[in-house]
Structures are given as C-alpha cells and as structure tokens.
C-alpha positions in Angstrom: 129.7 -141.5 -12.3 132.6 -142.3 -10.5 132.3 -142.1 -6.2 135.5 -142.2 -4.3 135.9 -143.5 -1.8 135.3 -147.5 -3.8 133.5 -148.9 -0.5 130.2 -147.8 0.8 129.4 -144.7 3.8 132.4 -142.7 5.2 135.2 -143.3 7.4 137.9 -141.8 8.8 139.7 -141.7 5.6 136.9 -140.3 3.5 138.3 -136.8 3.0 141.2 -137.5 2.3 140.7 -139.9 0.0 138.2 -137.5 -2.2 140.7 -134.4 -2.3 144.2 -135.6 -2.0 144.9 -135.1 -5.6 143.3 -131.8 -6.1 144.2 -130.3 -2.3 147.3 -127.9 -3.1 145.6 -126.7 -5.8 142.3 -126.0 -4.4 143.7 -124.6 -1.0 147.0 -123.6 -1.5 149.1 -121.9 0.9 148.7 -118.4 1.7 149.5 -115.5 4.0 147.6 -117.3 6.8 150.3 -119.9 6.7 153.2 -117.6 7.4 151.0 -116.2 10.4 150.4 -119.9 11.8 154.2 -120.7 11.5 154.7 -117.2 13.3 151.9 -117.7 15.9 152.8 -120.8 16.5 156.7 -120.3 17.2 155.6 -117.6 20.4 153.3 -120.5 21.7 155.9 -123.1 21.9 158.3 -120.5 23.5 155.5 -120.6 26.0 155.1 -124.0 26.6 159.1 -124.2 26.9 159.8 -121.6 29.1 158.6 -123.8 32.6 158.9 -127.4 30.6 160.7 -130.0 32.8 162.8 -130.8 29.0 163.5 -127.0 28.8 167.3 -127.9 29.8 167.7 -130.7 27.0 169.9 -128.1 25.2 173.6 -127.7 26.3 174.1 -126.3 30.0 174.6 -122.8 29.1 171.8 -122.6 26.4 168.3 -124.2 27.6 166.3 -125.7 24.8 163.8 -122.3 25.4 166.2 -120.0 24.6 168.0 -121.1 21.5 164.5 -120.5 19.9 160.9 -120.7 20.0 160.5 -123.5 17.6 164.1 -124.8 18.0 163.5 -128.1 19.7 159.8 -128.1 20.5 157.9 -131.3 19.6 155.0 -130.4 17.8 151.8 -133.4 16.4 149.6 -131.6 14.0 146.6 -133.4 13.6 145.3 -134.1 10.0 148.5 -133.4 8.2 147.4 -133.5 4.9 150.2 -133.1 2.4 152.2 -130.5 4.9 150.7 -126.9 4.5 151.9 -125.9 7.8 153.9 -128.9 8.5 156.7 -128.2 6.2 157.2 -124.6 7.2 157.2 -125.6 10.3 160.2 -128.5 10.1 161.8 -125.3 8.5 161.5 -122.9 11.3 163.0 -125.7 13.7 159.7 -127.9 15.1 160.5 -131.3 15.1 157.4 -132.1 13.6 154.9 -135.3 14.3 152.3 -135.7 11.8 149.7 -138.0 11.7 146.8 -138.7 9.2 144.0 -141.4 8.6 144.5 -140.9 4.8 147.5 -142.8 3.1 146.5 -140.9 0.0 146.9 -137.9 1.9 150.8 -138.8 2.9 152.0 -140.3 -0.3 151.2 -136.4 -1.6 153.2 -134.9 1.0 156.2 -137.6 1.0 156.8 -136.5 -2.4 158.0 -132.8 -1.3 161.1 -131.6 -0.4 162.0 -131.7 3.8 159.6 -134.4 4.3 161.6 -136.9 5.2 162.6 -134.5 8.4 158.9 -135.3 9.6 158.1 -138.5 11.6 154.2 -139.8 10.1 151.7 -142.2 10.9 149.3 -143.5 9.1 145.9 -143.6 11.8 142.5 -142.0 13.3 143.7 -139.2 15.1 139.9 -140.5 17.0 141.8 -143.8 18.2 144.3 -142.6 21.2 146.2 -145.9 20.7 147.3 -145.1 17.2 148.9 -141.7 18.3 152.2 -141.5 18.5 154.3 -141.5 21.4 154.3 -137.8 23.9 154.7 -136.0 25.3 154.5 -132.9 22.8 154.6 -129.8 23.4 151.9 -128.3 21.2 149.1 -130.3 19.6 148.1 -128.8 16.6 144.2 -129.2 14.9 144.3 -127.0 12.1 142.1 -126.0 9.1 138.9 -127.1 10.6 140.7 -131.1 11.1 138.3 -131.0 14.5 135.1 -130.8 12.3 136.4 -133.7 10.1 136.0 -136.1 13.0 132.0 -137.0 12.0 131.5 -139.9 14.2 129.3 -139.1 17.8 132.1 -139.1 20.6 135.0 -138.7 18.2 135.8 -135.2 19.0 135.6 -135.8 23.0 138.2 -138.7 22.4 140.3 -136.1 20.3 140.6 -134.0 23.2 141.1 -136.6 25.8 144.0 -138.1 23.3 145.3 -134.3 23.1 145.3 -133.7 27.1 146.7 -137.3 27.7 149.5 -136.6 25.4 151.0 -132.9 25.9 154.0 -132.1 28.1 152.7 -130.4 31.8 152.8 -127.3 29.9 151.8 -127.8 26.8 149.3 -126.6 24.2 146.4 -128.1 22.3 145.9 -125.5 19.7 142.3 -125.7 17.0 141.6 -123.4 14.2 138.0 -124.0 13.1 135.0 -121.9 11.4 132.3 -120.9 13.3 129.4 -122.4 12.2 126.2 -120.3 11.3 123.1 -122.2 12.8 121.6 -125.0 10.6 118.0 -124.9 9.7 116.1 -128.5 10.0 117.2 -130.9 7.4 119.1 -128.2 5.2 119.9 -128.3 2.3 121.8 -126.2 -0.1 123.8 -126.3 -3.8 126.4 -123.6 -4.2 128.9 -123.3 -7.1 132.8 -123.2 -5.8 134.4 -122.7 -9.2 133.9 -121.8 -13.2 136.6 -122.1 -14.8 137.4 -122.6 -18.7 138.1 -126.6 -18.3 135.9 -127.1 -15.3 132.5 -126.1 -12.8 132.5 -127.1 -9.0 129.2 -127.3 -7.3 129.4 -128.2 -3.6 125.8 -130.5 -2.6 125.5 -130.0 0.9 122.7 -131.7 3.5 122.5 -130.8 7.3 121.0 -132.2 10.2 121.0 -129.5 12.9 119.4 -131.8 15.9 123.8 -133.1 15.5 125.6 -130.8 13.6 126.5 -133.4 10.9 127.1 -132.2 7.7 127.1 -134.2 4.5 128.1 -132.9 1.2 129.5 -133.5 -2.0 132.1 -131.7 -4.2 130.6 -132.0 -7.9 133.6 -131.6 -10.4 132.0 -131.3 -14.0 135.0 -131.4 -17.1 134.0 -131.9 -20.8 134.3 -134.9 -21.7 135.2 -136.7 -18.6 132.6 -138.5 -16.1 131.6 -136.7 -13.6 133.8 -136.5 -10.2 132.0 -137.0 -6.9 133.9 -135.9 -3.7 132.4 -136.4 -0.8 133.2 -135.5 2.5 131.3 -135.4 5.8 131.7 -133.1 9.5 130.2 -132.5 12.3 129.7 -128.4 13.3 130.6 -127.6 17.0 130.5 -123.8 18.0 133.3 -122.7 20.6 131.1 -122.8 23.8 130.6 -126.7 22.9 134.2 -127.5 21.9 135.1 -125.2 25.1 132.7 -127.9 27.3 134.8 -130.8 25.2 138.1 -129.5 26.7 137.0 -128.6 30.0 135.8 -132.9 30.3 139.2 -133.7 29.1 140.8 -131.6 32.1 141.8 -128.4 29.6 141.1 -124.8 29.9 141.0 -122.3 27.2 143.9 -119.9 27.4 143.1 -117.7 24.4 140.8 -117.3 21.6 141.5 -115.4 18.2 139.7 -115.0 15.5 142.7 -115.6 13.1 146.3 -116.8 13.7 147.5 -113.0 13.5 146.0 -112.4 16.6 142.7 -110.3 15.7 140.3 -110.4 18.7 137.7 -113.1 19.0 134.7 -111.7 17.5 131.9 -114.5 18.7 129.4 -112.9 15.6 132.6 -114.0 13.2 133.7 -116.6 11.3 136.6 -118.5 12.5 138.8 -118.9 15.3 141.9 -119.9 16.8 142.2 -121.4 20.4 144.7 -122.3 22.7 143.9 -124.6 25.2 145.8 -125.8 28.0 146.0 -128.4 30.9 143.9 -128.0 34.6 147.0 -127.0 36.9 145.2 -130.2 38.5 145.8 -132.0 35.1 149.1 -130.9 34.5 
C-alpha cells in the first residue's frame, strides 16, 4: 500500500499533500464559486468605504468607488490550487495566498493569472509566517478552519487574522456545521464508483475534542491501493464565535451559504463575517 504523506503522523501539510493531484477533479468549481466571488466583492466595498487607504486611488476617484474588489487586499487562507483565488485576481482583488502545502502551489502556479497572486509557502497556525497586513478581508474558505488539527491552532488563526486586518476589515470562514460525534466513532462510507475506480472514506472521531481522522481509500485495478489521509478538528459556530470574541472580533453576519440564505443553526454550513472590537480596531 502506498501512504502519503512518506514520514510518520500529520502535520500541517498533510492534506495537501494527500489530494493535490486529484483536488480539481474531485471538487471542482461550481456555482458556489461565482456566489463567493460575488459575496465577497460587496464585503470588501464594506471594509473600504471608512478604510484610512480608501483615498490610495487618484483624488477624484477613492480606491472604494472605482470598485468593490478594485484595489482591496485580500489573504485567503489555505489557497489550494486557486478555486476562489483566481476568480478573484480576475474581479480586481489583489490577492495574498498562503498555504502549508508546496504540493498544493506547484498545482495552482501552473494556471493561467497566477503569477498576478503573491504566495507563501507556511502554517497559516504560525502568525510569523503570514505575510505582511494589513488586508482588508481575511478569507478561510472551504472548511480551511477545520483543517487546522493541532489544540490551540484555530485560536492562533484568529489572533493572526485580528492582528493582521485593516481597522475595518473582515475575517470571513465558510465551514460545515458539524453533527454531534458519538464516543469514539467510527464510520466507512463510499464517495465514488466509477468504471476505473471506488472511493471509500475511513473515518474515526473523538468527540471529548472534535478531532477527526480519516482516510480516503482510492481502489483502481491493477494499481496498489491509494491511502489519503487527512485529519480536522470540528468546531460548531457558538465555539468558533467564543474563538473570535478572545481574539478581540465580533461576528457581523452569519449565512448559511455565500448567496446569502439565512443562518439556519439545524443546517449544514455557514458563512461568517467577523469583524474587529471598535476597541480592537
């Protein structure tokens, strides 16, 4: 059988080292993309319209009004190979990107426009390898928050996220919500039959932490089998909402998708928008 990644346990870099080379086929982009790009563009017009670089454009036409995105500096969090971050250079962003998988990058260096995007290679849990703010949003997408595993790692994400926006900026997460875990869970599901392949996802939870360890199974005739694994810890929005609220942020608004649906607490996912303390700020 072959493991990736080579060494022992996880790290940081463990997901993306198991599905950078299947990732845009198994979650390509979709109609939720478009509404992220969308939903996104109206928040950064928010965070410019009172930002203290809202007059970086020429006298007559402030950086706010040539554009939502046109302008705003934007980190997304867990970049991946650019699902949102390329469509987002395109709408006008000038887009940050940052990733603890080189694996990860090397996928998204090879498309078109991503030379317009500035990347580093680091643990979005390690404030010192950010790079340098202010920004005006802080993006977390696609469940990115759940991917940091270690105890303490997703308080230090937001502490990193407040520390780093503008005074009016916006630390936006899009995350599932979580089902409760029963005691030492465990559970086999199938993903995908096709003709040349069958996924099974191996899954094992510990509900006393919300840490989740599971294995994508890729069986192909002929070929050893593929082990992918991958490890998160759950979080519901109360607890990431006591997370901000330690790093000096509030939550502004909660979705439960990035068209704007209402929050529906029994649902599945969620978008939220959080912002600094006027104390903070």
């Amino acid at each position: 059988m072959e493991q990736v990644p080579s060494t022992p346990g996880f790290d940081a870099g463990t997901y993306g080292q198991s599905f950078a080379d299947v990732y845009d086929t198994w979650y390509p982009t979709e109609r939720s993309t478009h509404n992220a790009v969308t939903r996104l563009n109206s928040l950064s017009l928010q965070a410019l319209q009172n930002s203290p670089t809202a007059g970086t454009g020429t006298a007559s036409e402030p950086r706010a009004a040539r554009g939502a995105a046109r302008g705003a500096r934007l980190l997304e969090l867990g970049i991946g190979t650019g699902r949102l971050a390329l469509p987002l250079a395109e709408a006008g962003f000038e887009v940050h990107g940052m990733d603890s998988s080189g694996a990860m990058l090397e996928q998204l260096r090879l498309k078109p426009r991503a030379a317009e995007i500035a990347l580093t290679l680091g643990d979005v849990a390690d404030r010192a390898a950010w790079p340098k703010g202010p920004f005006d949003l802080v993006l977390a997408a696609f469940n990115l928050l759940f991917n940091l595993s270690e105890e303490g790692a997703q308080a230090s994400l937001f502490l990193s996220a407040a520390q780093a926006l503008a005074p009016n900026g916006l630390l936006v997460v899009e995350a599932f919500i979580p089902a409760p875990l029963e005691v030492n869970e465990r559970r086999l599901s199938v993903k995908e039959v096709t003709a040349e392949s069958v996924v099974l996802i191996a899954t094992a939870a510990t509900a006393s932490t919300g840490e989740v360890t599971g294995q994508h199974i890729e069986l192909r005739d002929g070929q050893p089998v593929r082990l992918r694994p991958w490890r998160i810890r759950v979080a519901t929005p109360t607890q990431l909402d006591e997370l901000a609220a330690a790093a000096g942020l509030e939550l502004q608004e909660r979705h439960s998708d990035w068209s704007g649906t209402a929050f529906d607490p029994q649902g599945t996912a969620h978008v939220s928008v959080y912002r600094l303390r006027p104390s903070q700020a």
